[in-house]
C-alpha positions, 0 to 999 in steps of 0.5 A, a space after each residue: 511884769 509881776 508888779 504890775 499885775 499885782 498893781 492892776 489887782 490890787 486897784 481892781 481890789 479898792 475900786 470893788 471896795 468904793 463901790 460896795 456900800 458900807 454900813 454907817 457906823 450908828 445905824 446897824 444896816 443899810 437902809 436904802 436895800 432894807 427899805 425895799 425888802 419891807 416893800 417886796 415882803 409886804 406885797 407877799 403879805 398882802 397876797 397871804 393875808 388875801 387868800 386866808 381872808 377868803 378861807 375864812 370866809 368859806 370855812 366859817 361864812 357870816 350868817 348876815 352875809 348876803 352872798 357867802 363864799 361857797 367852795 368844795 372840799 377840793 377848793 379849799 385844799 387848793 387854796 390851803 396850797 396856794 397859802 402855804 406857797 405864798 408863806 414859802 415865797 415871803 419867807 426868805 425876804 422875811 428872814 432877811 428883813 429880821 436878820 437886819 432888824 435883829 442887829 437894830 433890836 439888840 442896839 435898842 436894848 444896850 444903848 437904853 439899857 433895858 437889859 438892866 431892867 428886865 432880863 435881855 431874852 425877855 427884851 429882844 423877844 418883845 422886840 423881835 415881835 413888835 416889830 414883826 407886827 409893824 412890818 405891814 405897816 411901814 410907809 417910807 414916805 413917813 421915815 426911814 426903815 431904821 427910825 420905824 423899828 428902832 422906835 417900835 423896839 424901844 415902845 414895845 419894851 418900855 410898854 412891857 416894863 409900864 404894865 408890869 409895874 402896873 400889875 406889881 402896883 394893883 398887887 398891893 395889900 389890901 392896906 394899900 388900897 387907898 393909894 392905889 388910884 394915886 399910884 395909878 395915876 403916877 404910873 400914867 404920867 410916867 408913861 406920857 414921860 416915857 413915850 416924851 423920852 422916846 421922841 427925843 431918843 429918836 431924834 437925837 439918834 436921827 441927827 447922829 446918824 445924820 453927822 455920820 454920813 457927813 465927815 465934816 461934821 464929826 465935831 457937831 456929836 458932843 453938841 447933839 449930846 447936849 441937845 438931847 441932855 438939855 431935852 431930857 432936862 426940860 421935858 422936850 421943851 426947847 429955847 434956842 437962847 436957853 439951850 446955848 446958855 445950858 451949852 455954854 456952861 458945858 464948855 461948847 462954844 458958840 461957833 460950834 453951836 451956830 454950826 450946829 444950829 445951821 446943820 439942822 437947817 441945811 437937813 431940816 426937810 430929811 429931819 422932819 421926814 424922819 422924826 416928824 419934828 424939827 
């Protein structure tokens, strides 16, 4: 009789365990409850930015504005009520919503190794608010919650470290001077690199996570690896005969690479949605 109370505990204990979902090993959250959450905060959003908008026009109208909003002292304390309320309202969604993203953040900063190049508190807080800003901009239909703040995370550091190098390059001696619209120009294409570099980190992050979800293709991370060394290499250009030269040379063989080929294929549609490029 014990056991079998201990075997109905003990099934009931597994079944609760299939029926929460699991966080994929890559991909620090779960985007099919984080999404949502995005949309719900941008609806309270939408409201705040709504009634600040309308004050603003009362407290400081446009002197060209035809019909001007004119409201009492009483009005406007209402009002100031109402926006606190909403920012009240937003706030436990937004908090959730950045207790999430912090985990993508501080994923962005060790697997790029950005801390190695500005200090870590400088990076996660130049993350903390790109992403922040990008929130009321995010759109499911062109990809997914992760791939939207994993990029802007990634750009908002990269751009932090471009403009220092620039400022320490226009810091130069005056001696230096005549160099300085070479040096300027290298600085530019660096960043034309930089954000070519970026593209390829989001796809090759994109088709990992997309491996991890399925368990039969577990054997297809070294050939992504690959895939992402050989992009790096040529720039972002891509030849199919090339890359399986370049694979080849590394030990991949050539069922492994046509599997490959045909798992990008059979998630061509989902690829595209999320990174925009196939």
């Amino acid at each position: 009789m014990f056991t079998g109370g201990q075997s109905r505990m003990s099934s009931s204990t597994e079944s609760s365990k299939k029926d929460k979902p699991t966080v994929p090993k890559n991909y620090y959250f779960i985007e099919h409850e984080v999404a949502p959450k995005i949309l719900e905060w941008q609806k309270l959003y939408e409201k705040q930015k709504e009634i600040e908008n309308y004050l603003e026009k009362s407290i400081h109208p446009d002197p060209e504005d035809e019909f001007p909003i004119e409201l009492s002292d009483l009005q406007i304390e209402e009002l100031k009520k109402q926006l606190n309320t909403a920012i009240v309202e937003a706030k436990p969604t937004l908090d959730y919503i950045m207790t999430e993203t912090y985990k993508i953040i501080k994923g962005v900063i060790f697997r790029a190794e950005l801390h190695k190049k500005e200090r870590f508190d400088i990076c996660f807080q130049i993350a903390v608010e790109a992403c922040i800003k990008a929130l009321p901009r995010f759109n499911p239909e062109f990809g997914t919650a992760f791939n939207y703040l994993s990029l802007t995370a990634k750009r908002s550091i990269i751009y932090y470290l471009i403009k220092k190098a620039k400022k320490r390059s226009l810091s130069l001696d005056y001696e230096y001077m005549d160099d300085s619209n070479l040096k300027l120009q290298n600085l530019l294409q660096q960043e034309e690199h930089t954000l070519r570099n970026l593209e390829i980190e989001n796809l090759s992050d994109t088709v990992d996570n997309m491996i991890d979800d399925d368990n039969e293709h577990k054997s297809l991370h070294h050939v992504n690896k690959e895939l992402r060394e050989y992009l790096f290499y040529h720039q972002g250009k891509y030849d199919k005969k090339d890359f399986f030269k370049w694979a080849k040379a590394d030990g991949i063989s050539s069922n492994l690479l046509r599997k490959f080929v045909k798992f990008l294929k059979e998630n061509r549609e989902d690829l595209y949605k999320q990174v925009g490029v196939y």
